[in-house]
PANUZA-130635 format. One record per residue: residue in one letter; x, y, z of N, C-alpha, C, O in turn; chain. Coordinates in steps of 0.1 Angstrom, whole numbers, plus 5000, padded with zeros to 4 digits. Each point is the difference from the previous one (the first is absolute). Layout:
% PANUZA-130635
code	n_c1	n_c2	n_c3	ca_c1	ca_c2	ca_c3	c_c1	c_c2	c_c3	o_c1	o_c2	o_c3	unit
a	X	Y	Z	X	Y	Z	X	Y	Z	X	Y	Z	A
...
% end
This chain:
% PANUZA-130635
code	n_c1	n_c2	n_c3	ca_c1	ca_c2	ca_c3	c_c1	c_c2	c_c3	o_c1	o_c2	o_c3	unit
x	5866	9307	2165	4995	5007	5012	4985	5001	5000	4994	5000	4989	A
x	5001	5000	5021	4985	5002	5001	4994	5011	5004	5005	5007	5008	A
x	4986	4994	4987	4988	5013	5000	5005	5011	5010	5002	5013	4998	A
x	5000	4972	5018	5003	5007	5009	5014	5009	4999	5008	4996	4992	A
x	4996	5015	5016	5016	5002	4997	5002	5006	4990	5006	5011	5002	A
x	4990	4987	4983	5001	5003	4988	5010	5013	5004	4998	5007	5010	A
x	5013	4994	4980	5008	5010	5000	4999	5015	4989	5007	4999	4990	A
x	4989	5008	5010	4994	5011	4995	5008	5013	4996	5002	5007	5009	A
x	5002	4996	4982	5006	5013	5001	4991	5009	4991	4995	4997	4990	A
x	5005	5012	5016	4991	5014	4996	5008	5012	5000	5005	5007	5010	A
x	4995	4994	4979	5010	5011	4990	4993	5017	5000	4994	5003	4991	A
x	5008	5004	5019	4996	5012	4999	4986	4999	5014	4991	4992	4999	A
x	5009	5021	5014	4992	5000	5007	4992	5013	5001	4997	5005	5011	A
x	5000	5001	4977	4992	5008	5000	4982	5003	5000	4995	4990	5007	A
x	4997	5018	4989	4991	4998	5001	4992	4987	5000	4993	4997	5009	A
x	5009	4995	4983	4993	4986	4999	5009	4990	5008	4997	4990	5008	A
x	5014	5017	4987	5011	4988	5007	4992	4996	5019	4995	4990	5005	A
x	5008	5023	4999	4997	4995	5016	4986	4994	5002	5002	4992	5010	A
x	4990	5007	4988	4989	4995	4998	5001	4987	4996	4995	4991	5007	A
x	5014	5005	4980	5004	4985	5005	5008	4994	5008	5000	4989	5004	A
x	5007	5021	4998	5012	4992	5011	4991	5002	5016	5002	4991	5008	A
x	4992	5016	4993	4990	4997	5013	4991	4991	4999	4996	4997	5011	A
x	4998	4994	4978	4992	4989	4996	5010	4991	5004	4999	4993	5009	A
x	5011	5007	4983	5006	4991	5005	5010	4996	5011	5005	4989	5002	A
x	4998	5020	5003	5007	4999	5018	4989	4996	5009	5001	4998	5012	A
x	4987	5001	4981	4987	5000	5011	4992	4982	4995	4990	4995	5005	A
x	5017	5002	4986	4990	4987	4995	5003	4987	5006	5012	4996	5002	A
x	4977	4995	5002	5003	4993	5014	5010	4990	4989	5005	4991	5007	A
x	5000	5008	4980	5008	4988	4992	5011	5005	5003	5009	4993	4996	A
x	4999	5023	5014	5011	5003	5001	5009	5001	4992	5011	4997	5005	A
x	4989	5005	4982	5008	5001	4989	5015	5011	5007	4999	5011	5005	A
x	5013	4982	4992	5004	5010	5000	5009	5008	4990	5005	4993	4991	A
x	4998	5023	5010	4995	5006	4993	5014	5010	5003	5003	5005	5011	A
x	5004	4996	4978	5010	5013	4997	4997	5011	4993	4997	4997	4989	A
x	5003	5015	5013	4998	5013	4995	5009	5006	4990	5011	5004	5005	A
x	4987	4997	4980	5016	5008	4992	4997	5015	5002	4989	5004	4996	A
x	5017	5003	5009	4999	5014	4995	5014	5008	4993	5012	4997	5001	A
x	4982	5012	4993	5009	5006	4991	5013	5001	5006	4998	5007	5010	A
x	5015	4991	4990	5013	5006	5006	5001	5012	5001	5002	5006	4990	A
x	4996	5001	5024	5000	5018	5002	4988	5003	4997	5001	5009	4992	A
x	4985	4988	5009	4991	5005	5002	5002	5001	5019	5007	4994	5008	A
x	4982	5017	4994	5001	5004	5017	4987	4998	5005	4996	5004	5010	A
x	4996	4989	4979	4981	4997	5007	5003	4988	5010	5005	4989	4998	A
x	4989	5016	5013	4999	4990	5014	4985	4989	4994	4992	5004	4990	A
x	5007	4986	5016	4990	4990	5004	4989	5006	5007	5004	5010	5004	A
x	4986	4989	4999	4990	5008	5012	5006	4988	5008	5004	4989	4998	A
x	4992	5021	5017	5002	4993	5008	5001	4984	5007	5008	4994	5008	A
x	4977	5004	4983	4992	4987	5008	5015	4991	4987	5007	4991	5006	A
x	4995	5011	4988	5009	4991	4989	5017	5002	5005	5009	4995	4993	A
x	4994	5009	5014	5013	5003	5002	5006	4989	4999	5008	5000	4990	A
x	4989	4982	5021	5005	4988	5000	5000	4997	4984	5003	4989	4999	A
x	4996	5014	4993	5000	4995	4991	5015	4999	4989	5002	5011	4994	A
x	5008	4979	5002	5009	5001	4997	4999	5008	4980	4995	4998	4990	A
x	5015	5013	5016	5000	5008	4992	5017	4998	4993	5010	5001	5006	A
x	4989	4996	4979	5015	5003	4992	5002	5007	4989	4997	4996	4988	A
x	5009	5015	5014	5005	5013	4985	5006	4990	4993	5006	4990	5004	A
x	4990	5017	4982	5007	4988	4991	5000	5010	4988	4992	5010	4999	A
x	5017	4988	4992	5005	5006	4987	4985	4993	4984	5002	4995	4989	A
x	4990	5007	5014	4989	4996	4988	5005	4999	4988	4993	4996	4990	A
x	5025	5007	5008	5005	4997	4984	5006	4990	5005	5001	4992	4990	A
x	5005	5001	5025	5010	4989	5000	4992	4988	4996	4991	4997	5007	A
x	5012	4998	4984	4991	4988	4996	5009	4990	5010	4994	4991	5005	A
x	5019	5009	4997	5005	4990	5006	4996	4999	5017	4996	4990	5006	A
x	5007	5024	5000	4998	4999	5010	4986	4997	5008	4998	4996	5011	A
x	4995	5006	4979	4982	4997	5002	5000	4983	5002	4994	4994	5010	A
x	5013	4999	4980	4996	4991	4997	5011	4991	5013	4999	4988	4998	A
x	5010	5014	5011	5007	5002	5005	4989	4997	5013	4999	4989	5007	A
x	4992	5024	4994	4997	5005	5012	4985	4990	4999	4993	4999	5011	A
x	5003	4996	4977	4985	4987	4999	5005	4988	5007	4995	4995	5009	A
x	5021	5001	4983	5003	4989	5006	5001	4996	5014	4997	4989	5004	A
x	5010	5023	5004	5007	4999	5013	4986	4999	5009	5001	4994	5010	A
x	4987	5011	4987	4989	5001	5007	4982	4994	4995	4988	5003	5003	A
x	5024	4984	4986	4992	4992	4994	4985	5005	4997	4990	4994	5004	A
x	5009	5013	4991	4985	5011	4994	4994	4992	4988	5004	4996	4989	A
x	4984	5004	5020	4992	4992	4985	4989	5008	4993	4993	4995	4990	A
x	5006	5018	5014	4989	5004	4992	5005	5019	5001	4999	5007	5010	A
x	5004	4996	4977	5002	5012	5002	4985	5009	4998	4990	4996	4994	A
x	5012	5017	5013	4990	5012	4998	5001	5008	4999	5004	5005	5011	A
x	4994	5003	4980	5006	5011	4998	4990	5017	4995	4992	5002	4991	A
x	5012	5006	5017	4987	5014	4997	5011	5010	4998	4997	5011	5003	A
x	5015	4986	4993	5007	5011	4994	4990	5013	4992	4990	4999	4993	A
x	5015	5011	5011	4990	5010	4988	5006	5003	4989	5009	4992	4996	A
x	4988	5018	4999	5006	5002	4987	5011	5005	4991	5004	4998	4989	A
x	5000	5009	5023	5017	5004	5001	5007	4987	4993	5000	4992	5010	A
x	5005	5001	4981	5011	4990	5000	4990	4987	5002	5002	4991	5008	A
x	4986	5011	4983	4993	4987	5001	5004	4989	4995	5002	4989	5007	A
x	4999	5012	4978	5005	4993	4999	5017	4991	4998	5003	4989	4996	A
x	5004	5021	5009	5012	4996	5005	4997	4988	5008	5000	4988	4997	A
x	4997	5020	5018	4999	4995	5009	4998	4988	5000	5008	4991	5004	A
x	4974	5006	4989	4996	4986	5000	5006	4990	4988	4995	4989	4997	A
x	5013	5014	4999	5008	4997	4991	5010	4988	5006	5003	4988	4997	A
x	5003	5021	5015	5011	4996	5007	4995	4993	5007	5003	4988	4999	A
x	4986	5017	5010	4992	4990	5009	4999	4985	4996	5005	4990	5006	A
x	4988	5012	4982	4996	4987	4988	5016	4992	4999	5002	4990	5007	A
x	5007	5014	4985	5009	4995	4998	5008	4992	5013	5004	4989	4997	A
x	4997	5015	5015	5008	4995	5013	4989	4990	5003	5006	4990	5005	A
x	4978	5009	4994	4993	4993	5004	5001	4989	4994	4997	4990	5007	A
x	5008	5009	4978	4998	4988	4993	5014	4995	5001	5003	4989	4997	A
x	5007	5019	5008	5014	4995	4996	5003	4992	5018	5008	4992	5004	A
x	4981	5014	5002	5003	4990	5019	4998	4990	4999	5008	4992	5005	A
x	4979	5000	4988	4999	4985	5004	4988	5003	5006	4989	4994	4997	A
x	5013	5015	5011	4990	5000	5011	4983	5003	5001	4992	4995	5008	A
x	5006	5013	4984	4992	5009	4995	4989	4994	4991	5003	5000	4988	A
x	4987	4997	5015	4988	4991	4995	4989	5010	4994	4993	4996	4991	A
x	5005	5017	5013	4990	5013	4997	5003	5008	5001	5006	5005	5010	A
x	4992	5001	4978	5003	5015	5005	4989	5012	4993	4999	5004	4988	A
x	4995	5000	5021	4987	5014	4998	5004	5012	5001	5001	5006	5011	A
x	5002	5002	4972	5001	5012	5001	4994	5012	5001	4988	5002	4997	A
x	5018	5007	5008	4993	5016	5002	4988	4999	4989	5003	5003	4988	A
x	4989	4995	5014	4987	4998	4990	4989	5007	5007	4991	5001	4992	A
x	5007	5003	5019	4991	5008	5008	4988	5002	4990	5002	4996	4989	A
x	4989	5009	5012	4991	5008	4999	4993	4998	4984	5003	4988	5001	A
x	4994	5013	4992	4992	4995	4985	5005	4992	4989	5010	5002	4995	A
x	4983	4991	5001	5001	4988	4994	5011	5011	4991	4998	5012	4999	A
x	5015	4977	4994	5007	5009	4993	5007	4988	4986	5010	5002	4993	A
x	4978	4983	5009	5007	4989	4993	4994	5010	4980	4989	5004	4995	A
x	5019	4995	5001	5003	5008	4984	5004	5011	5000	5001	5006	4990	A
x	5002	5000	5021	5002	5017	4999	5017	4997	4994	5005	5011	4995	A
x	5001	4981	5005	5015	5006	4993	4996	5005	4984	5007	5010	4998	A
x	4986	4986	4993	5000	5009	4993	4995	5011	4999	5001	5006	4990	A
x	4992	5000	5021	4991	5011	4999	5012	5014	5003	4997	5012	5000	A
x	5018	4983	5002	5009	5012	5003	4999	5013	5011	5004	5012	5000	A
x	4985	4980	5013	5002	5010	5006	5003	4997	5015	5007	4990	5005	A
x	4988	5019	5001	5006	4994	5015	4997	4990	5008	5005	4998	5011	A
x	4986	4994	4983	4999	4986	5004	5006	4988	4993	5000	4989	5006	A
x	5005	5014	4982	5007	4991	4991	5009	4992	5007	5003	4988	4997	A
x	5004	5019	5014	5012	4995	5007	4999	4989	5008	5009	4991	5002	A
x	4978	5009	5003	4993	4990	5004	4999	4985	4996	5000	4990	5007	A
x	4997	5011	4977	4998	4990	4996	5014	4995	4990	5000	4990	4994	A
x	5009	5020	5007	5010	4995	4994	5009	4994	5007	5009	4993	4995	A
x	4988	5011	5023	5006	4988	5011	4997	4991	5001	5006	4990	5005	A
x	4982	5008	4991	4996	4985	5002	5002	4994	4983	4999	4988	5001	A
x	5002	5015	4988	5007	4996	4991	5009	4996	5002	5001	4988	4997	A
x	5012	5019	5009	5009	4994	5002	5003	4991	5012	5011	4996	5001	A
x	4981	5001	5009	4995	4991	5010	4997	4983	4989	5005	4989	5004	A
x	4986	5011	4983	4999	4995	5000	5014	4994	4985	5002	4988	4996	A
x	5004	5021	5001	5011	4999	4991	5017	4987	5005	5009	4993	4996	A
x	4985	5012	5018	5012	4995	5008	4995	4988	5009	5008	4995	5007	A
x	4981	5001	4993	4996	4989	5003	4994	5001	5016	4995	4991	5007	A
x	5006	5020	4997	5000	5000	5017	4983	4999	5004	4995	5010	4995	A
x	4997	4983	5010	4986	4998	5005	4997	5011	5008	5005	5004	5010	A
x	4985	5002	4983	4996	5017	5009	4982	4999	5000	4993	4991	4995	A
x	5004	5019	5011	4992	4998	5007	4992	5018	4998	5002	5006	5010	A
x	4991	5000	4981	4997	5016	5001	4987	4994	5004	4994	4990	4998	A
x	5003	5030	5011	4988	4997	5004	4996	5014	5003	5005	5008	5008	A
x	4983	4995	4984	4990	5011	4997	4990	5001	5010	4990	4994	5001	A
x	5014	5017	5010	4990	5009	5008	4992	5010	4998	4995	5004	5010	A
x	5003	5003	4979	4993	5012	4998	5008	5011	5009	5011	4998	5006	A
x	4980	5015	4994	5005	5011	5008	5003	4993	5013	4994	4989	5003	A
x	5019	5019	5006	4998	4996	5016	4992	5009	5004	5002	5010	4994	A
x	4988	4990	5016	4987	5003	5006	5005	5012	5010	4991	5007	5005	A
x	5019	4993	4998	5004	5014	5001	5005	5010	4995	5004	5011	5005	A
x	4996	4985	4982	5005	5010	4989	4991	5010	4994	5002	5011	4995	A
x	4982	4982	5006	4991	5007	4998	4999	5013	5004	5005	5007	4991	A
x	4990	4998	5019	4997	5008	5004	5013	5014	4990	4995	5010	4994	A
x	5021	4986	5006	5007	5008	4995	4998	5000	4985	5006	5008	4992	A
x	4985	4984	5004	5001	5005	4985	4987	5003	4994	4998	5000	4987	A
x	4989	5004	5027	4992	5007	4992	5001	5017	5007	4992	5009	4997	A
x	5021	4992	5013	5003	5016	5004	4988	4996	5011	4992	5009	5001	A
x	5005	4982	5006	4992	4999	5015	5007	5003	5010	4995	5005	5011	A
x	5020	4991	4987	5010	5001	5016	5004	5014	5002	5005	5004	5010	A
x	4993	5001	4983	5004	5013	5002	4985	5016	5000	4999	5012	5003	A
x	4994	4979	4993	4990	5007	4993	4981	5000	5007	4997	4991	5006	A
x	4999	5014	4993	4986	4993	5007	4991	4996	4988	4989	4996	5004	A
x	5012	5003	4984	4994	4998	4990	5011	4988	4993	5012	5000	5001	A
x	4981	4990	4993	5006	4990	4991	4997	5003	4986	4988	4999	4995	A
x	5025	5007	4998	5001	5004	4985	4999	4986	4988	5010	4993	4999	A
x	4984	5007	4996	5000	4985	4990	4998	5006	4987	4996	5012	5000	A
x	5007	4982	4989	5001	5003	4988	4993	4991	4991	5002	4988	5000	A
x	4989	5017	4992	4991	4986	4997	4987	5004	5007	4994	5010	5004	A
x	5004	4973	4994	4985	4997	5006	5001	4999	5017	4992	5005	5008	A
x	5021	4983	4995	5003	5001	5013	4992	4987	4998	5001	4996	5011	A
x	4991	4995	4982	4986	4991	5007	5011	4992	4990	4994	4997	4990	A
x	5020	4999	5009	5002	4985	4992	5012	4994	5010	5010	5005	5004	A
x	4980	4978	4998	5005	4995	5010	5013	4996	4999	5002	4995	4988	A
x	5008	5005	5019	5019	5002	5002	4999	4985	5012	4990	4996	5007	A
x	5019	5001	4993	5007	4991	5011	5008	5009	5012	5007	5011	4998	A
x	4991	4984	5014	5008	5009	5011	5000	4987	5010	4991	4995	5006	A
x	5024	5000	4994	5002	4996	5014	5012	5010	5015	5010	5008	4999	A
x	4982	4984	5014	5011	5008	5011	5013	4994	4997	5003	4989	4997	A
x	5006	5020	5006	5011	4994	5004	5006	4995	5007	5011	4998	5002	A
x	4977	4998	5005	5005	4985	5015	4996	4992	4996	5006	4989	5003	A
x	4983	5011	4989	4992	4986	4988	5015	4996	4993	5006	4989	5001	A
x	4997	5018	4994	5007	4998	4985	5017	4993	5013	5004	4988	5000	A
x	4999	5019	5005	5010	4993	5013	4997	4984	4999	5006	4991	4994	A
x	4981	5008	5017	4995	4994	5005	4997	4982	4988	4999	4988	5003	A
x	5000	5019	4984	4995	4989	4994	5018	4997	4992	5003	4990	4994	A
x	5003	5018	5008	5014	4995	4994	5005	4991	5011	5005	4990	4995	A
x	4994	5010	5015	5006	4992	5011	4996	4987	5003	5007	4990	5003	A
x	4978	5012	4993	4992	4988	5004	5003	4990	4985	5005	4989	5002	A
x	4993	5016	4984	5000	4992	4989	5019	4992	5001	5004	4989	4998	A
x	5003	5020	5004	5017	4998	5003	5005	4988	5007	5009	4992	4997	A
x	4982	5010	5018	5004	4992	5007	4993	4987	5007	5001	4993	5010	A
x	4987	5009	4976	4992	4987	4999	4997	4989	4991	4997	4988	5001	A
x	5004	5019	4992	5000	4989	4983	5013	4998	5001	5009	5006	5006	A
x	4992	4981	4985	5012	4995	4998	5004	5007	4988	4992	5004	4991	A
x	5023	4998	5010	5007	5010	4989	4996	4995	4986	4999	5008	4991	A
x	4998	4976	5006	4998	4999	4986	4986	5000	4997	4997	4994	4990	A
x	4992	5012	5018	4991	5000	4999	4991	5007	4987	4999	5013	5000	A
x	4996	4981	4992	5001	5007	4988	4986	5011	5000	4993	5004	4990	A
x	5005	4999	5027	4991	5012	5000	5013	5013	4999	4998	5012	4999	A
x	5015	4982	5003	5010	5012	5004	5011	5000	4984	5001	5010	4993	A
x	5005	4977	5004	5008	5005	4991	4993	4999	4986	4992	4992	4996	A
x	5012	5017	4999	5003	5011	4990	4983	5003	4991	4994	4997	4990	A
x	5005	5012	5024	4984	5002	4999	5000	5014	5006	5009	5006	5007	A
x	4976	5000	4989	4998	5016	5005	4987	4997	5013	4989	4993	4998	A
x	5015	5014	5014	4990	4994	5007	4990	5020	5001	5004	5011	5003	A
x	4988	4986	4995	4989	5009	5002	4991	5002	5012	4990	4993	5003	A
x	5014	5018	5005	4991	5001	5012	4992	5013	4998	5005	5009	4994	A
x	4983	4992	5013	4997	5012	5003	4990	5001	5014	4991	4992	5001	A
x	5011	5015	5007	4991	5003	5011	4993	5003	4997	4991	4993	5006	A
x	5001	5017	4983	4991	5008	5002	4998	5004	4988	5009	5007	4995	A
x	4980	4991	4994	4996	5009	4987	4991	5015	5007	4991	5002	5009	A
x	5015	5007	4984	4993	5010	5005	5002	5012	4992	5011	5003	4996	A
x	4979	5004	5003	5004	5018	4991	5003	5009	5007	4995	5000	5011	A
x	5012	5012	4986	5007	5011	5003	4990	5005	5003	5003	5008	5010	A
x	4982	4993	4988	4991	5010	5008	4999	4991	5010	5004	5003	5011	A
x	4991	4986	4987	5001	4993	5014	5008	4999	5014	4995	4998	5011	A
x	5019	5006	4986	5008	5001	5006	4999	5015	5006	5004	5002	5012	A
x	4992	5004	4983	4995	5015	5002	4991	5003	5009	5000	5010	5007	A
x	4990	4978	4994	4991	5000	5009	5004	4995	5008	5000	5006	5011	A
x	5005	4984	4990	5008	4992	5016	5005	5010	5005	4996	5002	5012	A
x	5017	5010	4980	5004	5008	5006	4995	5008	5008	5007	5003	5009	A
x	4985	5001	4991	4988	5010	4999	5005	5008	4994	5004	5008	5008	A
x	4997	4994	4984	5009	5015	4989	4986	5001	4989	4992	4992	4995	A
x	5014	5024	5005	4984	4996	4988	5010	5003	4987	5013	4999	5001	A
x	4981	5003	4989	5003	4993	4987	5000	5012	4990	4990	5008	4998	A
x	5027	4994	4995	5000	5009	4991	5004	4996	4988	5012	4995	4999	A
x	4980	5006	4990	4999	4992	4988	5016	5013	4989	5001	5012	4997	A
x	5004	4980	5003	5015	5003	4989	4998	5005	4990	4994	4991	4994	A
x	5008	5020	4997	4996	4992	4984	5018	4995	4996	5009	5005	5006	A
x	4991	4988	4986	5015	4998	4994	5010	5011	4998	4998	5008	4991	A
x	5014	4993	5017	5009	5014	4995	5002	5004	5013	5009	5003	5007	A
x	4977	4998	4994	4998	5013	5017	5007	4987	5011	5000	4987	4999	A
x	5006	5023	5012	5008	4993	5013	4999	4992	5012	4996	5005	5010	A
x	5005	4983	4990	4997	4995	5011	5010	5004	5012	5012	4998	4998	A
x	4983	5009	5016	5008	5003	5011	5015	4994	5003	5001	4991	5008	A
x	5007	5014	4985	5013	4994	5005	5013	5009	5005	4998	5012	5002	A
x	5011	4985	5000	5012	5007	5006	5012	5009	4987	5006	5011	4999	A
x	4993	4976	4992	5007	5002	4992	4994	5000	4985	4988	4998	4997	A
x	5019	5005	4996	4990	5003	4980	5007	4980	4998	4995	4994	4991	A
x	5013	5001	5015	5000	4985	4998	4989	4992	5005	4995	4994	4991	A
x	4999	5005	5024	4993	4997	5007	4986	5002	4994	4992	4991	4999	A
x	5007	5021	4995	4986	5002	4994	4996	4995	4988	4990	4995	4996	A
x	5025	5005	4996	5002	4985	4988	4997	4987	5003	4995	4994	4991	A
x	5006	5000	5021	5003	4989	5000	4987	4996	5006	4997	4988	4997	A
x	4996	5019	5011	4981	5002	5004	4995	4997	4989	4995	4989	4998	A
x	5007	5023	4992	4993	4999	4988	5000	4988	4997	4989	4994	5002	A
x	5022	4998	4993	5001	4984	4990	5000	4991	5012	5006	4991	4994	A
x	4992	5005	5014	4996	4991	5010	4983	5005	4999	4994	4991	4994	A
x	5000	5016	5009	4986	5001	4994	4994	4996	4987	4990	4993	4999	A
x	5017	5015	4990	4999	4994	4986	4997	4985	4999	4990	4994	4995	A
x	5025	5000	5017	4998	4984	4994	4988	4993	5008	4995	4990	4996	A
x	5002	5017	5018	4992	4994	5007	4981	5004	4988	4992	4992	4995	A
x	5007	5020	5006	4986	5005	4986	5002	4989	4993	4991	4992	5001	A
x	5023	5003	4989	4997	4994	4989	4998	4977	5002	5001	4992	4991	A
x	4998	5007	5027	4999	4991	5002	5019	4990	4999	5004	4990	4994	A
x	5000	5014	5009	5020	4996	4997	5002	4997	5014	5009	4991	5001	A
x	4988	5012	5006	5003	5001	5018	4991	4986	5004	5000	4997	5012	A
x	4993	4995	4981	4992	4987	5008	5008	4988	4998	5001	4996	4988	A
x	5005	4999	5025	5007	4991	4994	4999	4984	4991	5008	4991	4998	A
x	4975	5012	4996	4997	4997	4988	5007	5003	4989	5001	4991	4991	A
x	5004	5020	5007	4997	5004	4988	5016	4995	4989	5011	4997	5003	A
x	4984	5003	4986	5009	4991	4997	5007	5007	4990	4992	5003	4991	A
x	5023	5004	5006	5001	5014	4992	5002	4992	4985	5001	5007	4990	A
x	5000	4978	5010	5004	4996	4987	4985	5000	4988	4998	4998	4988	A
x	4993	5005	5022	4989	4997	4992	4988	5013	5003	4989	5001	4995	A
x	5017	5005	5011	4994	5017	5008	4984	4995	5000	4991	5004	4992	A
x	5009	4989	5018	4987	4996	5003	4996	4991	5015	5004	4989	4997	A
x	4989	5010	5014	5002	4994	5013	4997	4987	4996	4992	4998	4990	A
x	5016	4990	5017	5001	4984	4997	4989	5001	5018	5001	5004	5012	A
x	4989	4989	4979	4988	4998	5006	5003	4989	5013	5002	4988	4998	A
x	4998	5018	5015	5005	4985	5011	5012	5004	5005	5004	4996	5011	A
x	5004	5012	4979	5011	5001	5005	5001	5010	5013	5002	4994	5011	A
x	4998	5018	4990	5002	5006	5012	4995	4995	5015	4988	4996	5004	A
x	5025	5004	5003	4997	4993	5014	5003	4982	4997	5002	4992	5010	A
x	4997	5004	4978	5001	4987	4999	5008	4990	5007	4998	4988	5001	A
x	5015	5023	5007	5008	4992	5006	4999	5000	5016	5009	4995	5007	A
x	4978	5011	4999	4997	5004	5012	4999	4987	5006	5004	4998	5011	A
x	4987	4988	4980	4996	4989	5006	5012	4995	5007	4998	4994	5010	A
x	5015	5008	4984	5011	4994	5005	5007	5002	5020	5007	4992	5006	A
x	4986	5022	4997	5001	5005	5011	4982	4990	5007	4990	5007	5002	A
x	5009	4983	5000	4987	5000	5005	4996	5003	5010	5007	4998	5010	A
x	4980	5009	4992	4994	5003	5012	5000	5016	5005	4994	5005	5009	A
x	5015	5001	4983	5009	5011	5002	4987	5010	4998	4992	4999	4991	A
x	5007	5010	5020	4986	5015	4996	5014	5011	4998	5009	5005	5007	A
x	4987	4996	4977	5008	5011	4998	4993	5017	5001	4988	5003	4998	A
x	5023	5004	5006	4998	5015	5001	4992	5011	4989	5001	5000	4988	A
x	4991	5008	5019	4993	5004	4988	5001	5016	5001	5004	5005	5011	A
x	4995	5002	4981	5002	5021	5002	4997	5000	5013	5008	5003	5008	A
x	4975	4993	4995	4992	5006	5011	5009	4988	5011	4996	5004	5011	A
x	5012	4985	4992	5003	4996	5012	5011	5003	5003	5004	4999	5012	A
x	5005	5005	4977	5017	5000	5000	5005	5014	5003	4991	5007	5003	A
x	5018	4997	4998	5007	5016	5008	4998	5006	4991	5001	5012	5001	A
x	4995	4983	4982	5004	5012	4991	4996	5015	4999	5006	5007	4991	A
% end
């Protein structure tokens, strides 16, 4: 099949999810495009996505998945499952994809920072790289791809959205990767349903994008929020004693440079060229920046 048409299944329509499934119901190559959602979840589509064909599915039926690739000849799976049953999930995902015939790519829930060596590091990113371990164990052609923070996440994790001051911890001045999440949509749709599947800018490669290098005070200033310096320990504005955990070490890693989709964890040090490296591939494209995007 060709570019055009391309048959798509996109595994989970949550935060990121809709953002690609709106890239891609909207891309003039008309890919078309099946939605998995969890069996008995009750989250609706936003509106503008309703036409969009939606199928509950069992994320353990490895048969029925692979069932449901063939019948709707799916060539490229996608998947933003979160973390609930990650790696179950893409497990199963993985397994029906290679067992259809059909299925030429497949790009896992990899969102947001470089995560290629983190399986040994034993923490909550390891999971990450141990799907695509076994992506590459079982032979299936995949495709991860590193956006830094989403650009609207910002603002919630220096306590701005709630707060009239932006709390940072640190220096706040070390530069992080941030793309929008219409970018990050937007460039999944276009690389998917334009390169050819064996294109060896796609299989079994990490594609690195970023909109925007930028620092947490910086972002402070865009906001117009003025600026409350952290010391380590003390709270960043949150809801929950989790939320304020999870501020904290998303800061930590952005201070210690881990958030540029440079940065490389096998060697804890930024690979010079790399961040954004994979933007050439979108050509022409003016990506979103703090000061032009909703964040």
């Amino acid at each position: 099949m060709s570019a055009l048409n391309r048959s798509i299944a996109l595994a989970g329509a949550g935060a990121i999810g809709t953002h690609i499934l709106r890239a891609l119901l909207n891309h003039p190559n008309h890919p078309k495009v099946v939605v998995l959602t969890r069996r008995g979840s009750k989250k609706d589509l936003p509106s503008d996505l309703s036409s969009a064909t939606v199928i509950p599915v069992d994320y353990t039926d490895v048969a029925a998945l692979t069932a449901l690739f063939k019948e709707h000849s799916i060539e490229v799976v996608i998947s933003t499952v979160p973390a609930p049953g990650y790696v179950t999930a893409q497990h199963a995902l993985a397994d029906a994809a290679k067992a259809s015939g059909s299925v030429k790519l497949f790009v896992p829930s990899d969102w947001g920072v470089p995560t290629e060596g983190a399986k040994e590091e034993g923490n909550s990113l390891s999971v990450k790289d141990e799907v695509a371990e076994y992506l590459k164990s079982i032979g299936l052609p995949y495709t991860r791809i590193f956006t830094g923070l989403f650009m609207s996440f910002i603002p919630w994790v220096i306590g701005a959205d709630a707060e009239s001051s932006a709390y940072i911890q640190g220096t706040g001045k070390t530069p992080f990767t941030t793309t929008s999440e219409e970018d990050i949509g937007g460039f999944v749709a276009h690389v998917l349903t334009s390169l050819p599947l064996t294109s060896p800018d796609l299989v079994n490669t990490s594609l690195r994008i970023q909109g925007q290098k930028i620092t947490l005070q910086e972002c402070a200033r865009f906001l117009n929020k003025s600026i409350v310096l952290v010391a380590e320990g003390e709270s960043i504005p949150a809801k929950t004693d989790e939320e304020k955990h999870f501020k904290a070490l998303v800061q930590t890693l952005i201070e210690g440079g881990m958030t540029s989709t440079g940065w490389d964890r096998r060697t804890n040090r930024e690979i010079e060229g790399a961040a954004g490296s994979a933007n050439k591939l979108w050509e022409g494209h003016v990506w979103q920046t703090v000061g032009s995007s909703s964040a």
